[in-house]
C-alpha beads as a LAMMPS data file, in Angstrom:
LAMMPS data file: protein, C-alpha beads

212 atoms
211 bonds

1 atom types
1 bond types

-500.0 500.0 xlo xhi
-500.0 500.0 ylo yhi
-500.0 500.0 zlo zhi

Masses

1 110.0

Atoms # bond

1 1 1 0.000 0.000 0.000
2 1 1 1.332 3.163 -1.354
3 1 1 2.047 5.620 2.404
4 1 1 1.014 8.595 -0.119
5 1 1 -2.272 7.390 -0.927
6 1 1 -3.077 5.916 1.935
7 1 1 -2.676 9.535 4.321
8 1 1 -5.074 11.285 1.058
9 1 1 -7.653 8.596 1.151
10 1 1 -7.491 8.889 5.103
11 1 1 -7.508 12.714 4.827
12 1 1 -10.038 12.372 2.256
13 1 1 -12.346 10.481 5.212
14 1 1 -11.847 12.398 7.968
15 1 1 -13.234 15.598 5.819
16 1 1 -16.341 13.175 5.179
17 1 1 -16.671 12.261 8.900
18 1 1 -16.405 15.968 9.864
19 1 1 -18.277 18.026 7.061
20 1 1 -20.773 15.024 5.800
21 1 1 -21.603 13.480 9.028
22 1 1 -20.767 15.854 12.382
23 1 1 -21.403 18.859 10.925
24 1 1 -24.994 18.075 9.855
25 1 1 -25.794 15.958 13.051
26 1 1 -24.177 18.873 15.209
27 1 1 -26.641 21.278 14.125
28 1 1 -29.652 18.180 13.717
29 1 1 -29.250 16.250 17.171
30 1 1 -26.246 18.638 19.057
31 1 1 -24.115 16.040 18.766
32 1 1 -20.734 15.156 16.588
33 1 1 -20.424 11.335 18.098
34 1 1 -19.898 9.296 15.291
35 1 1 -19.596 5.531 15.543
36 1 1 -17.963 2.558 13.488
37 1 1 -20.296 0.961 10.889
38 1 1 -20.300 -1.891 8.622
39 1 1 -17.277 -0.889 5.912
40 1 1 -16.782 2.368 7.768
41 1 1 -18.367 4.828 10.146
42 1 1 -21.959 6.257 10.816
43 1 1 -23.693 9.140 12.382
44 1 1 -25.689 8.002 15.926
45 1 1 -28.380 10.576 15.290
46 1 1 -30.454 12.094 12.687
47 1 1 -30.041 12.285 10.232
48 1 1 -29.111 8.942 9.834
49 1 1 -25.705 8.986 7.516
50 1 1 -23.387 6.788 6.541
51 1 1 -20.110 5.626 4.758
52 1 1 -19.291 1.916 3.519
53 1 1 -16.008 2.101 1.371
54 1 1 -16.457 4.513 -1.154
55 1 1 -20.241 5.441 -1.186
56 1 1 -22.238 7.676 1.031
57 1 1 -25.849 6.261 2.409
58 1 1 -28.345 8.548 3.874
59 1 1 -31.381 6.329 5.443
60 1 1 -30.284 3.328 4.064
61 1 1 -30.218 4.451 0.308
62 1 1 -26.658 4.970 -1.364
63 1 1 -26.578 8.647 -2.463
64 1 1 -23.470 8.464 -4.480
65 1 1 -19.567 7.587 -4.899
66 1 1 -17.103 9.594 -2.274
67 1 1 -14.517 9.730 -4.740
68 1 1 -14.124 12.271 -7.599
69 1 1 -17.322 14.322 -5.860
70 1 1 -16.622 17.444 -3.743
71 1 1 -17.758 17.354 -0.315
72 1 1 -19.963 20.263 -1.143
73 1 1 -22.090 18.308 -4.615
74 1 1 -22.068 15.137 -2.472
75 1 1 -23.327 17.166 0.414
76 1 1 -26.232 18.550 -1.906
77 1 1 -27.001 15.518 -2.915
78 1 1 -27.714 14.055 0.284
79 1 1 -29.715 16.807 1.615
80 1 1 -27.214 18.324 3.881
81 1 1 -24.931 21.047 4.344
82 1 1 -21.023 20.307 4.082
83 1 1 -20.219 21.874 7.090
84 1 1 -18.279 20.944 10.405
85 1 1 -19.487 21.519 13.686
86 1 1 -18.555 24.908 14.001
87 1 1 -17.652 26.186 17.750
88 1 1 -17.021 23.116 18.951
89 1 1 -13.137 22.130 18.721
90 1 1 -10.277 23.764 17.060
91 1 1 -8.272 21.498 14.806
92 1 1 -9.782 19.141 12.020
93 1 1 -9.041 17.594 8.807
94 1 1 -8.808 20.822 7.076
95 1 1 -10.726 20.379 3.854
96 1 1 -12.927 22.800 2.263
97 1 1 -16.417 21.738 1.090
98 1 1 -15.300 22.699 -2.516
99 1 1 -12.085 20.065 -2.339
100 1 1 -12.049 16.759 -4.406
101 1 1 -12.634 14.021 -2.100
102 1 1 -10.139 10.900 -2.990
103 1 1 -10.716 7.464 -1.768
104 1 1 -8.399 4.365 -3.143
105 1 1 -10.650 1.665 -2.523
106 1 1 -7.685 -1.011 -0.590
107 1 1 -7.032 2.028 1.846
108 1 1 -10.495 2.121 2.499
109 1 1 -10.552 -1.113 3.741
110 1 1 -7.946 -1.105 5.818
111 1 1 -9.041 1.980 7.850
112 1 1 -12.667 0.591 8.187
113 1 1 -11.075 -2.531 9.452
114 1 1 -9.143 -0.751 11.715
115 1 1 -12.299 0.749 13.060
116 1 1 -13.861 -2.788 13.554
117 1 1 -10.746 -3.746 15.592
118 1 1 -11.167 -0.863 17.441
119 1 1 -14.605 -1.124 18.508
120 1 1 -14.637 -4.839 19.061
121 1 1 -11.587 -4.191 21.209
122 1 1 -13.083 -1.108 22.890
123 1 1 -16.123 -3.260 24.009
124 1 1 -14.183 -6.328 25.281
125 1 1 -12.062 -4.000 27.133
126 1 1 -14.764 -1.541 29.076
127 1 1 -18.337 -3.193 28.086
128 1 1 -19.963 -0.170 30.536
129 1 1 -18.826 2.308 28.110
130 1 1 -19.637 3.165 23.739
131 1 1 -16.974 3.460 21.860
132 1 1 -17.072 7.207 19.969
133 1 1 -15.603 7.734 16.965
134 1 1 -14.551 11.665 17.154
135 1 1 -14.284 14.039 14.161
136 1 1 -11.843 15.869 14.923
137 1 1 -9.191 13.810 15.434
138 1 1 -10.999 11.129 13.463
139 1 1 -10.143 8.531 15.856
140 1 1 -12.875 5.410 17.992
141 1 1 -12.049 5.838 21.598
142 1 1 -13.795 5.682 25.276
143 1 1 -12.384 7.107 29.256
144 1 1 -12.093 4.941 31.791
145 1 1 -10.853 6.428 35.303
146 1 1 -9.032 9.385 33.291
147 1 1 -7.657 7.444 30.942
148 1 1 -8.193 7.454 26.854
149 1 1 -8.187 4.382 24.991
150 1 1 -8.423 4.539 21.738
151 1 1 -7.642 3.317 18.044
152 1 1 -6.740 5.752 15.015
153 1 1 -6.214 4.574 11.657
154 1 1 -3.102 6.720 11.426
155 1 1 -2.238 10.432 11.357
156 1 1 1.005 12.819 10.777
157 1 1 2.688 11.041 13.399
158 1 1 1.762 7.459 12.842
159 1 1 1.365 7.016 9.076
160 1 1 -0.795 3.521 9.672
161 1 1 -3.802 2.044 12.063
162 1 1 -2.542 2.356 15.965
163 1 1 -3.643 1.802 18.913
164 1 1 -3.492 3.717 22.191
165 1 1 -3.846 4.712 25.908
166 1 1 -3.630 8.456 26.841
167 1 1 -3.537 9.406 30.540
168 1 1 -4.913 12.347 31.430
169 1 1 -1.747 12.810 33.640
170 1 1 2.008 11.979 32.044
171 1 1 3.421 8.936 33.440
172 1 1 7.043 7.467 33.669
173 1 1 8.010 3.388 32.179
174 1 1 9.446 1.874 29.471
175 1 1 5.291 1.405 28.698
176 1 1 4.642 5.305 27.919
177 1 1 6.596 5.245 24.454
178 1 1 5.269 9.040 22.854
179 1 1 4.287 12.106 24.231
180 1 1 0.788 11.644 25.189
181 1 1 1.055 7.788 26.783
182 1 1 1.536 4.587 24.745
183 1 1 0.846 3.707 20.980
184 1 1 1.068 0.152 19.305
185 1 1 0.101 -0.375 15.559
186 1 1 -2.175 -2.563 14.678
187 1 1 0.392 -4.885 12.969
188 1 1 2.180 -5.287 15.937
189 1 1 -1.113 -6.491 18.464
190 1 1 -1.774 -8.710 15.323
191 1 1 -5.881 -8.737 16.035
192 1 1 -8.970 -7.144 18.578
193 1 1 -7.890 -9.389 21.422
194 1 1 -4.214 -7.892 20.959
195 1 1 -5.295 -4.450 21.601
196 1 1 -7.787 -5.358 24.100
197 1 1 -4.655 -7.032 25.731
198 1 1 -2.517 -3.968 24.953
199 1 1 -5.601 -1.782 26.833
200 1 1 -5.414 -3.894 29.797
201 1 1 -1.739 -3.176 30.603
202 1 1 -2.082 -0.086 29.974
203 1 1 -4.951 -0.072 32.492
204 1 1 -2.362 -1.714 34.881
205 1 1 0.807 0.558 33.718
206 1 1 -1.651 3.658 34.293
207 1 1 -2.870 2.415 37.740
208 1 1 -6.445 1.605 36.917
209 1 1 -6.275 -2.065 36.724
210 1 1 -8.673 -3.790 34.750
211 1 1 -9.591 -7.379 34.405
212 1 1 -7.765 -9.984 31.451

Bonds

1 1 1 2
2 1 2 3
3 1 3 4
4 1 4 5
5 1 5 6
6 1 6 7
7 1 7 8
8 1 8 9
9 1 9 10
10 1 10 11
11 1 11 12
12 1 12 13
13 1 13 14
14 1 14 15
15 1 15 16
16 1 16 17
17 1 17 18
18 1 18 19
19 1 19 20
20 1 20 21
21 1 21 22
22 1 22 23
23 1 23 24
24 1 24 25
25 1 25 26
26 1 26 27
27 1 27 28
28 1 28 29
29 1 29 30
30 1 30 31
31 1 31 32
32 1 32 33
33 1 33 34
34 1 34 35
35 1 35 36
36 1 36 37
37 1 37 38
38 1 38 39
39 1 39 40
40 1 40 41
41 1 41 42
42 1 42 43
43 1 43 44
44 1 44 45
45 1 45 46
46 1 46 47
47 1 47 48
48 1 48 49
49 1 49 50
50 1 50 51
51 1 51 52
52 1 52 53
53 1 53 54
54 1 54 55
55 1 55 56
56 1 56 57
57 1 57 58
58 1 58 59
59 1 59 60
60 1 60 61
61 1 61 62
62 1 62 63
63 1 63 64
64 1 64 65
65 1 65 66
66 1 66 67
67 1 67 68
68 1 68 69
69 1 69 70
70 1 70 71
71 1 71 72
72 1 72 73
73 1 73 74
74 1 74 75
75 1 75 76
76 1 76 77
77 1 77 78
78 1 78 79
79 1 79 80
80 1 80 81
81 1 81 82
82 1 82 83
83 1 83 84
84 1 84 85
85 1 85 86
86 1 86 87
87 1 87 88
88 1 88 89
89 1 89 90
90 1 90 91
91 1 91 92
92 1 92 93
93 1 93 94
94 1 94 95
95 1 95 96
96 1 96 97
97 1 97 98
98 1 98 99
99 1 99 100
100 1 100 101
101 1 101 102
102 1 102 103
103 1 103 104
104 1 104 105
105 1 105 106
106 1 106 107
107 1 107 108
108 1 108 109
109 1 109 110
110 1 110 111
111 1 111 112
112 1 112 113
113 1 113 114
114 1 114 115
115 1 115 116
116 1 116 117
117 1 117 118
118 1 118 119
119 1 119 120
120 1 120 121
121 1 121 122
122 1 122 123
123 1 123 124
124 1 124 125
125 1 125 126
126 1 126 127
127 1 127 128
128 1 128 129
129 1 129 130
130 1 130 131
131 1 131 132
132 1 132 133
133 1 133 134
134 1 134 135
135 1 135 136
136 1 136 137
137 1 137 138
138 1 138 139
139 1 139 140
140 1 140 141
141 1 141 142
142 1 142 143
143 1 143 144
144 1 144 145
145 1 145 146
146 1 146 147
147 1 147 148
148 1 148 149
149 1 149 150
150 1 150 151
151 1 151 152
152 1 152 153
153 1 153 154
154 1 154 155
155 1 155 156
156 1 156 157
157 1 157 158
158 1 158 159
159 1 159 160
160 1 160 161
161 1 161 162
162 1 162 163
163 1 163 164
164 1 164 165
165 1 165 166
166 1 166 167
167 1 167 168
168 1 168 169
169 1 169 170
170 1 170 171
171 1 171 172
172 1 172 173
173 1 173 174
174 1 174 175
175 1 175 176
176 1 176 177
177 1 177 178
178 1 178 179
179 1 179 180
180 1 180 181
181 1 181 182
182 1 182 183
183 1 183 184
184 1 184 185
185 1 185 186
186 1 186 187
187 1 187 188
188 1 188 189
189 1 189 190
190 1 190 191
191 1 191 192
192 1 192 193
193 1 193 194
194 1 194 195
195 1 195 196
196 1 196 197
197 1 197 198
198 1 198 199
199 1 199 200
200 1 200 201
201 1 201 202
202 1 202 203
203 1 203 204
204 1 204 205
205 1 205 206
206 1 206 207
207 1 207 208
208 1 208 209
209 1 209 210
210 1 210 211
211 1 211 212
C-alpha cells in the first residue's frame, strides 16, 4: 500500500466524517459522536448517515460515490450542508467543502477494518462504556478512570492504524513510548484481542487495573 495514498484517502475520510456526518448531526441532534459501521463509520443521530467504502448512504439508500465528488455536490445531494461543527473544537481535517474528495478503494478497507478492531476491542475491554468515533481527530475511543483508549487509523505522526492509551496525567516506564502515553500499531497487536490485551496493561501501567 502506497504511504502517499493511503494519508489522502485517510484525509479524504476524515473531511467526510467531519463536514458530511458531524457537521450536519451537530446542528440536527447537538451532537458530533460518530460511531464505526459496517465498511466504515456512521452518524448516531439524525439524520441517519453513513459511509461503507467509497459510497455515502443517507437512510439506508446509497446517495453516491465519495470519490471524484466534492464534499460540497455530495453534500447537496444528500440533503445536507457540508459543514463541520462549528464552535465546537479547534483542529480538524482541514478540507474545504469545494475540495475533491479521494478514496483508493484497498485504503479504504484497511481503515474501516481498523475501526472494527477498534470497537470490538473497545467493548471487550470496558463493556460499561460506547466506543465514539470523534471528528476531529478522526479517531474510535472511550475514558475509563481518566484514561483514553483509543484506536486511530493513522495520522502525521503514525502514518498507519494504531492503537493507544492516553492518561490524562504523564506517566514514567518503558510502557509510555510518545508524548501523550503509549501507541502500538495494529500490525504489531496482530488482532482485537491484541489491543484489548494492549488496553489492559495499559490499564495496569496507568494504575487503573482492569480485568484480562
Amino acid at each position: 500500500m502506497d504511504p502517499k495514498e493511503y494519508l489522502r484517502t485517510l484525509r479524504s475520510l476524515h473531511g467526510v466524517a467531519e463536514l458530511l456526518l458531524a457537521g450536519p448531526q451537530y446542528r440536527a441532534s447537538g451532537t458530533i459522536r460518530l460511531a464505526a459501521a459496517p465498511g466504515g463509520f456512521a452518524t448516531t443521530a439524525a439524520p441517519r448517515l453513513a459511509v461503507a467504502g467509497d459510497v455515502l448512504s443517507a437512510d439506508g439508500a446509497e446517495v453516491g460515490a465519495l470519490s471524484g465528488s466534492t464534499y460540497a455536490a455530495l453534500a447537496a445531494t444528500a440533503g445536507v450542508s457540508a459543514e463541520p461543527p462549528r464552535g465546537v473544537y479547534a483542529d480538524g481535517s482541514g478540507v474545504a467543502p469545494q475540495d475533491t474528495i479521494e478514496v483508493d478503494p484497498a485504503c479504504a478497507r484497511v481503515i474501516a477494518a481498523a475501526f472494527e478492531t477498534g470497537d470490538r476491542a473497545l467493548r471487550a475491554f470496558a463493556p460499561e462504556a460506547t466506543p465514539v468515533l470523534w471528528p476531529e481527530h478522526f479517531d474510535l475511543a472511550l475514558t475509563v478512570a481518566e484514561v483514553n483508549y483509543g484506536v486511530s487509523p493513522g495520522d502525521g505522526a503514525i502514518g498507519e492504524p494504531y492503537a493507544y492509551v492516553g492518561p490524562w496525567s504523564r506517566r514514567e516506564g518503558p510502557f509510555w513510548n510518545v508524548s501523550f502515553g503509549a501507541a502500538r500499531t495494529l500490525t504489531e497487536l496482530s488482532d482485537a484481542e491484541g489491543v484489548r490485551e494492549f488496553f489492559a496493561e495499559g490499564a495496569r501501567e496507568a494504575g487503573g487495573e482492569r480485568s484480562e
